[in-house]
C-alpha positions in Angstrom: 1.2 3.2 17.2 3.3 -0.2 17.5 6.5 0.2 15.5 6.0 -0.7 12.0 9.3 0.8 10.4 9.5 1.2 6.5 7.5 -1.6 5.3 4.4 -0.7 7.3 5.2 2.7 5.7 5.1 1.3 2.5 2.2 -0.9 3.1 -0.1 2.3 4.1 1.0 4.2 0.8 -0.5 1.5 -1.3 -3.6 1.8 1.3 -4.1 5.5 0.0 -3.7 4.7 -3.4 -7.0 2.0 -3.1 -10.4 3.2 -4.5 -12.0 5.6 -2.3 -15.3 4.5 -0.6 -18.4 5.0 -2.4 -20.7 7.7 -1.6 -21.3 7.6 2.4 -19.6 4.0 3.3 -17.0 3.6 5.5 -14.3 1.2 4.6 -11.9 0.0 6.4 -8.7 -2.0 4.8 -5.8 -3.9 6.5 -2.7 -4.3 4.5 -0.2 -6.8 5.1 2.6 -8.3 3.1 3.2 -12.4 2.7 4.9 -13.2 6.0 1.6 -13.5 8.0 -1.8 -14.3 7.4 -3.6 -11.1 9.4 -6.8 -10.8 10.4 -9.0 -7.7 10.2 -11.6 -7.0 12.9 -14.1 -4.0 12.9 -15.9 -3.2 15.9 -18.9 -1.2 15.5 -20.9 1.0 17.4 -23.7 -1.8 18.6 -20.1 -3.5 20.1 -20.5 -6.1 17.6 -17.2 -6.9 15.4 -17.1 -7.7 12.0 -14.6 -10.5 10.8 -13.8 -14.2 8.9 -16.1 -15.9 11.6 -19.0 -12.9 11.6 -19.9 -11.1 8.4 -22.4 -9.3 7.9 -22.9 -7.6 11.6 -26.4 -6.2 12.3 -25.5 -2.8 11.4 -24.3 -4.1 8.3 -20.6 -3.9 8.2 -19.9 -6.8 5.8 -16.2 -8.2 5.6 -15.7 -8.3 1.3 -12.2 -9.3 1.6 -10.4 -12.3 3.9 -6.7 -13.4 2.5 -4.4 -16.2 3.7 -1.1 -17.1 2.8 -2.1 -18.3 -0.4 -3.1 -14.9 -1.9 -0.4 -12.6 -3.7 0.8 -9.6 -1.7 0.5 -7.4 -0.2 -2.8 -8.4 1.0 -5.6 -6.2 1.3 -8.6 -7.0 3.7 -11.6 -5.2 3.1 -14.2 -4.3 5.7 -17.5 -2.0 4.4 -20.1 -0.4 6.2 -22.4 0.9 3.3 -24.4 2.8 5.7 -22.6 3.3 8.8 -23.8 4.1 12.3 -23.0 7.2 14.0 -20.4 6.4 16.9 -16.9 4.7 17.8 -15.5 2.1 14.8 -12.5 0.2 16.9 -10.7 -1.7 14.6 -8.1 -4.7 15.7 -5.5 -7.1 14.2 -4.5 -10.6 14.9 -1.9 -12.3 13.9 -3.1 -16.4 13.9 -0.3 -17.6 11.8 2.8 -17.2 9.9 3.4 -18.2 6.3 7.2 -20.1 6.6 8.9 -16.9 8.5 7.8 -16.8 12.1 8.9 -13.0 12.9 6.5 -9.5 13.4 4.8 -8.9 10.2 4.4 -5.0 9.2 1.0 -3.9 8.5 -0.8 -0.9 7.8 -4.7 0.5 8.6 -6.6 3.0 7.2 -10.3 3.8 7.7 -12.2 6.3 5.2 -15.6 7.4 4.4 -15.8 10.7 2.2 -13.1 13.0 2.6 -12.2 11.7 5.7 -10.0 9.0 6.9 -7.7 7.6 9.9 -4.4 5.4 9.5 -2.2 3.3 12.1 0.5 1.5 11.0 2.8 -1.2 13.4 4.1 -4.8 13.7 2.7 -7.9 15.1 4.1 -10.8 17.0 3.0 -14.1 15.9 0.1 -15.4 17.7 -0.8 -11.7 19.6 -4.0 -9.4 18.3 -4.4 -6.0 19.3 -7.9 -5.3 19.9 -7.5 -1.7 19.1 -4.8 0.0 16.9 -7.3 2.7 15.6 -10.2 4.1 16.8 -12.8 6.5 15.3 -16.1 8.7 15.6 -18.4 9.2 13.3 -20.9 11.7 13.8 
């Protein structure tokens, strides 16, 4: 967990109050607030990641939602697998650029298909991703 502190706290409640997937989809969301334009990336079990520059992947994880600093917050990005594959989901975050205040913005990430679901929260540097701030299996 990279320390998130309160907002990031505050940023995964709103997460858990989001629609819940549909039927057997996995979703994935990133929630940020309007510091920092954050990038979602979702690698799947084929190792092939889902984001701005790659959607949809072969195994059909589609990116629905991609926010700058332009967009109202907190931002939600949206990442859906409709039928996901059985195996590990790594999901990531960059942080490209700032909007005006150049300090760690908060975020939050949660992952859910069904019942089920997996959060991280934390805080990211300016210009630094993190490859891997959650992982998952699915069976």
């Amino acid at each position: 967990r990279l320390a998130g502190g309160a907002e990031a706290d505050a940023l995964a409640r709103a997460l858990r109050s989001a629609p819940a997937a549909a039927g057997e989809a996995l979703v994935v969301r990133l929630a940020f607030d309007a510091r920092a334009d954050l990038d979602l990336y979702v690698t799947d079990p084929l190792t092939e990641t889902v984001y701005f520059a790659l959607s949809p992947t072969r195994s059909g994880g589609e990116l629905r939602a991609d926010l700058a600093c332009d967009a109202p917050a907190p931002r939600i990005e949206e990442v859906v697998f409709a039928t996901p594959l059985a195996g590990r989901y790594r999901i990531g975050v960059d942080h490209p650029r700032s909007c005006g205040e150049s300090a760690p913005a908060p975020f939050a990430v949660r992952a859910a298909r069904g019942d089920r679901s997996w959060e991280a929260t934390g805080a990211l540097a300016p210009r630094r991703f993190e490859p891997i701030v959650l992982e998952l299996d699915l069976d």
